[in-house]
C-alpha positions, 0 to 999 in steps of 0.5 A: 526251805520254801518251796517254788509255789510258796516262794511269791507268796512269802515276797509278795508278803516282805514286800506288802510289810516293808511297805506298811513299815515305810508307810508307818515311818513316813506317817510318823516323820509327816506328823513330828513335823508337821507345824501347829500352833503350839510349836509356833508358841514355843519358838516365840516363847525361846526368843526374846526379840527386844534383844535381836538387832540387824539381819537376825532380827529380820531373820526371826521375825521372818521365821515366826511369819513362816510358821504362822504359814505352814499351819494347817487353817484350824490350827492358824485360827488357834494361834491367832485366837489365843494370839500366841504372836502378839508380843513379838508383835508389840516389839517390832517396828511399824516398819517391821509390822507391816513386813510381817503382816504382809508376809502372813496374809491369807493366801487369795488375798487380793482375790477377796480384795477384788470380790468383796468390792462387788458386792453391794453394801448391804451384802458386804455388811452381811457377810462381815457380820457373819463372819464376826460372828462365827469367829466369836463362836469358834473363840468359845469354843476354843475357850470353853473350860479353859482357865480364865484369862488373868490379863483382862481379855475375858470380854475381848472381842476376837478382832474389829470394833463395830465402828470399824466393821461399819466403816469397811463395808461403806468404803469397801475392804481394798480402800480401808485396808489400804488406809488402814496402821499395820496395827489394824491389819493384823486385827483383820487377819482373823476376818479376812481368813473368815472371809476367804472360807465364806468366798471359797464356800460360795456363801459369800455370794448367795443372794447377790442377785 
C-alpha cells in the first residue's frame, strides 16, 4: 500500500491523467464533428433536391445553408471555389435562391455594405481588384495538381466579370447588391467574403486619405 507521503502524489498523478484523457476525448469528439467542406459535399451529394417538395424542401435547403455557416473561413472559400452547392442551387426556385443566398451571407455583411460606400471610387476599384485577384491566387492553389476539370471551367473565373466588377465600384456595393438576380449575389459571395477579411485587416482603408 502507499504510504501517507506518497499518496497525494499517486491523486494528483490520477487526476493530471484523467484530465489528459478527457482532454483527448473532447479534442477527438470537437474534431469528428467539426464541419468541413467535404462533409458539406457529401450531404448535398445524398440528396436529390428535385425530389423534396413543401416544408422538407425548405428544411433541406435550410440545412445545406447551415453547414455552409459552420465552416471554419479556409474551409468555406474551399466549398465555394469548387462550388460543392451549385446543383442544389440550379434547382431551386428564385424564390428559394434569394432564402438561400441570404441565409449564407458573410457575417458583417451590412458592415461592408455601409464601409465600402465610403470610400471614394478609385478606392473601391482598388480594393475589388485586389480582391479578385487573391481570390484567382487561392483557386490555383486549391487546384494545383489536381485533375483537370472535365465540364469546361478550366478557365472559369472564380466569380464577377470585369464589367460587373467595373459597374459595382461606380454604383457602390449596397445599390448593385440591391439591383442585383440571386443568381448574381451568390457569384459575390466569394469577393464579398474577400472584402470582409480586406475590411477586417484595415488594408481596405490604407490610403484613403
Amino acid at each position: 500500500m502507499p504510504s501517507q507521503r506518497q499518496r497525494p502524489i499517486l491523486i494528483g498523478v490520477a487526476i493530471l491523467v484523467v484530465a489528459w484523457l478527457a482532454a483527448i476525448a473532447g479534442y477527438t469528439v470537437a474534431k469528428n464533428s467539426r464541419m468541413t467542406a467535404d462533409k458539406v459535399r457529401s450531404y448535398a451529394e445524398s440528396i436529390d433536391l428535385s425530389k423534396l417538395s413543401g416544408d422538407a424542401r425548405l428544411k433541406a435547403i435550410r440545412e445545406l445553408a447551415g453547414k455552409l455557416n459552420g465552416l471554419s473561413l479556409e474551409e468555406r472559400r474551399k466549398a465555394r471555389l469548387e462550388r460543392v452547392w451549385q446543383q442544389w442551387f440550379e434547382a431551386m426556385t428564385e424564390e428559394e435562391k434569394g432564402t438561400f443566398v441570404e441565409l449564407t451571407m458573410p457575417t458583417g455583411f451590412k458592415q461592408l455594405l455601409s464601409s465600402f460606400e465610403q470610400l471614394p471610387e478609385e478606392r473601391r476599384r482598388r480594393a475589388i481588384s485586389d480582391a479578385m485577384k487573391r481570390l484567382k491566387e487561392t483557386r490555383e492553389q486549391t487546384t494545383e495538381g489536381d485533375e483537370p476539370p472535365s465540364d469546361g471551367e478550366t478557365n472559369r473565373p472564380p466569380v464577377l466579370s470585369e464589367d460587373l466588377q467595373q459597374k459595382m465600384a461606380k454604383i457602390g456595393l449596397r445599390t448593385f447588391y440591391s439591383e442585383s438576380s440571386a443568381q448574381t449575389k451568390a457569384e459575390m459571395a466569394p469577393l464579398l467574403e474577400e472584402l470582409q477579411r480586406t475590411m477586417e485587416s484595415g488594408r481596405m482603408f490604407r490610403g484613403n486619405r
